[in-house]
C-alpha positions in Angstrom: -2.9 7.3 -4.2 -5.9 6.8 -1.7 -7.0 9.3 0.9 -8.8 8.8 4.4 -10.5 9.8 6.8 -9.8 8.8 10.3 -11.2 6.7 12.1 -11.6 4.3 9.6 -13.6 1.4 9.3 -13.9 -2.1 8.7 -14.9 -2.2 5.2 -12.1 0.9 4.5 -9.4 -1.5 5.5 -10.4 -4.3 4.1 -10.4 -2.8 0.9 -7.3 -2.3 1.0 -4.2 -4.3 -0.8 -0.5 -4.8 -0.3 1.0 -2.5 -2.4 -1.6 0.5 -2.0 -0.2 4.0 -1.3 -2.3 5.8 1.0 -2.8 9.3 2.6 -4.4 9.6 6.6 -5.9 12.9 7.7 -7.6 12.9 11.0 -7.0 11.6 14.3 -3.6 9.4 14.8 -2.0 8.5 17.9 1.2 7.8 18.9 1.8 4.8 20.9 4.8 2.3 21.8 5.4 -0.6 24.1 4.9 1.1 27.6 2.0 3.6 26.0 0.2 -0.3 24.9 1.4 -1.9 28.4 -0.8 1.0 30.1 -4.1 1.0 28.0 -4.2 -2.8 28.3 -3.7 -2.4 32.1 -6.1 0.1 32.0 -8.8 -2.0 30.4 -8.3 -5.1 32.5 -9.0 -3.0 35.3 -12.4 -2.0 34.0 -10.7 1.6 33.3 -11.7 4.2 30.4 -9.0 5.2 28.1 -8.6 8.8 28.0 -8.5 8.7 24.0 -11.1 6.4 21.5 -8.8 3.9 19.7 -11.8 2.3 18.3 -11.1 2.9 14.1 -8.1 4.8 14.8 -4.9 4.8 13.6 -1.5 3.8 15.9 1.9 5.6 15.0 5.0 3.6 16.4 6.8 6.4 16.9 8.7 8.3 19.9 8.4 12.1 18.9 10.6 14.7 19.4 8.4 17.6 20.4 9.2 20.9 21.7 7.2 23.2 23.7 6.0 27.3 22.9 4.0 29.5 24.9 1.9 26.4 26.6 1.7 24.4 23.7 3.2 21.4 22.4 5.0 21.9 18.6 6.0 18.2 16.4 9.6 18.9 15.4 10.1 15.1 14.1 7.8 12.0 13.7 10.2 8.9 13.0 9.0 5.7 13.2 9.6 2.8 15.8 10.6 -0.3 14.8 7.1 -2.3 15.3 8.7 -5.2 16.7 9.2 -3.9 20.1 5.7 -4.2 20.0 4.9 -7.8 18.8 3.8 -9.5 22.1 1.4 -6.4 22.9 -0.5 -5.5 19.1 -2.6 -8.4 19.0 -4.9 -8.1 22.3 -4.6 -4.2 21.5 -6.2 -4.8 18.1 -9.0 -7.4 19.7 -9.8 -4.9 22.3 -9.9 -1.1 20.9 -10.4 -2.1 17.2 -7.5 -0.6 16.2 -8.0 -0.2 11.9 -3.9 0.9 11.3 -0.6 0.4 12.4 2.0 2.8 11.2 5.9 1.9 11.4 8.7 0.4 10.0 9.7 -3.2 9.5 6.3 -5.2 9.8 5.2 -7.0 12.6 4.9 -10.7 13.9 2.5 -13.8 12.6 0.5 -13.7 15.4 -0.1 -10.1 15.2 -1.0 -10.2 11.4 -3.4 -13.2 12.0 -5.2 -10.8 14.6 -5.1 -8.2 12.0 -6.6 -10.5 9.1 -9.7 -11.7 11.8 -10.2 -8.5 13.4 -9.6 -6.0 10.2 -6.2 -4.0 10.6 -3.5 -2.7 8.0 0.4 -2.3 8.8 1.2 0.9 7.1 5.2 1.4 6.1 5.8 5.0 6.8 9.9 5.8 5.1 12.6 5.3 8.1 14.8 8.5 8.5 12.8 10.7 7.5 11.5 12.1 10.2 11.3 15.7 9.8 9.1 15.2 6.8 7.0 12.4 8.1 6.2 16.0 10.6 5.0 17.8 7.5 1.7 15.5 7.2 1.3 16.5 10.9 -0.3 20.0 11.4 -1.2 20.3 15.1 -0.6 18.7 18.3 -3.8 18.1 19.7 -2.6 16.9 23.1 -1.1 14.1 25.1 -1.8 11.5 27.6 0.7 9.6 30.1 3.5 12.1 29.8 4.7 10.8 32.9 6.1 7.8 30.7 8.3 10.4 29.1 8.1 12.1 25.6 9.2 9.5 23.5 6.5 6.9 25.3 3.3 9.2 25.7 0.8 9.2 23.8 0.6 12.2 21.6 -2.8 12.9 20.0 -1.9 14.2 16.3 -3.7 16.2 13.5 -2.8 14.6 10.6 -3.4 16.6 6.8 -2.5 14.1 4.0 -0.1 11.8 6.2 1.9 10.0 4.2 2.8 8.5 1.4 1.9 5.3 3.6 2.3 1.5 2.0 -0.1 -0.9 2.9 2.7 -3.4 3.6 0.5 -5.9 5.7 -3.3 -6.3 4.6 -6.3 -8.0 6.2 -6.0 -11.1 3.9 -2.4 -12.1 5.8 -0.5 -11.1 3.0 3.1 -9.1 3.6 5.5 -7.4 1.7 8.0 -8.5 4.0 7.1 -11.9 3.5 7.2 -11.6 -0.2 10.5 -10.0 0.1 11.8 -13.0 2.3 10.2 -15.3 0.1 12.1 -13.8 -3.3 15.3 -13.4 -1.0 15.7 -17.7 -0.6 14.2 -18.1 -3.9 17.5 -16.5 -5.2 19.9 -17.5 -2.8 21.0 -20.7 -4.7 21.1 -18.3 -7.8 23.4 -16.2 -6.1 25.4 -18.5 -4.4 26.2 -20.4 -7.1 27.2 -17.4 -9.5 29.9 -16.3 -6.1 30.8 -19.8 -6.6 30.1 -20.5 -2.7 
């Protein structure tokens, strides 16, 4: 297994092969389709993000947090299905240099031919398993656009060895999903024909 150092760069990523298992510590934040619609506004309006994307890493992922004495505790960390934010990743990735994604399910082709020219990684974090996807998290360091909600802010996280992650997109193009799909038709006539349909 790997291990990194946020923010990551260029060469880190590309480095990196479907298949690899990899560890984040650092810097990650959390960021779904209305958290993307805002910084995007924000930049076409010539406005600073509160928060450096540039090498970071993007968790898909609506929190469940829970608040102690003034500050913010993670209680569970499950991840979004990344599709919600197909039509939004790509310009995200051109403009912040975002190095990671982290969800579940893989994204679109015009999103991973962003990734492959810019230099970006989908990560697979394990779906339902949220409260231990928390464990690789050891402090909230704060958040930004809360007024979105919980589930939508961004949440600034203190990751320790987060993970296991699988590089399940890489900056050639190539997917796990894709190979899966690919294997899936390959067999279909296989299968089909042994269920005599």
């Amino acid at each position: 297994m790997k291990h990194f150092t946020l923010p990551l760069s260029n060469e880190d990523v590309r480095g990196l092969k479907t298949g690899d298992i990899i560890e984040l510590s650092g810097t990650i934040y959390t960021a779904r389709d209305e958290a993307h619609m805002r910084a995007l506004e924000h930049d076409t309006r010539g406005q600073i993000l509160p928060f450096d994307l540039t090498g970071s890493s993007i968790f898909h992922c609506g929190p469940i947090m829970r608040e102690k004495e003034g500050l913010w505790e993670l209680v569970a960390a499950g991840p979004t299905t990344s599709s919600r934010m197909n039509g939004l990743e790509p310009e995200l990735i051109k403009r912040f240099e975002v190095r990671a994604i982290i969800g579940k399910g893989g994204m679109s082709q015009p999103t991973i031919d962003t990734m492959k020219e810019y230099g970006c990684v989908y990560l697979a974090i394990t779906g339902g398993a949220a409260v231990l996807a928390a464990k690789g998290i050891k402090e909230v360091k704060g958040v930004h656009w809360l007024d979105l909600g919980m589930p939508e802010a961004v949440w600034v996280l203190e990751a320790d060895h987060f993970g296991p992650l699988t590089v399940a997109i890489d900056t050639n193009g190539d997917s796990l999903y894709k190979k899966v799909e690919e294997h899936v038709h390959e067999m279909l006539p296989h299968i089909k024909k042994k269920m005599g349909i």
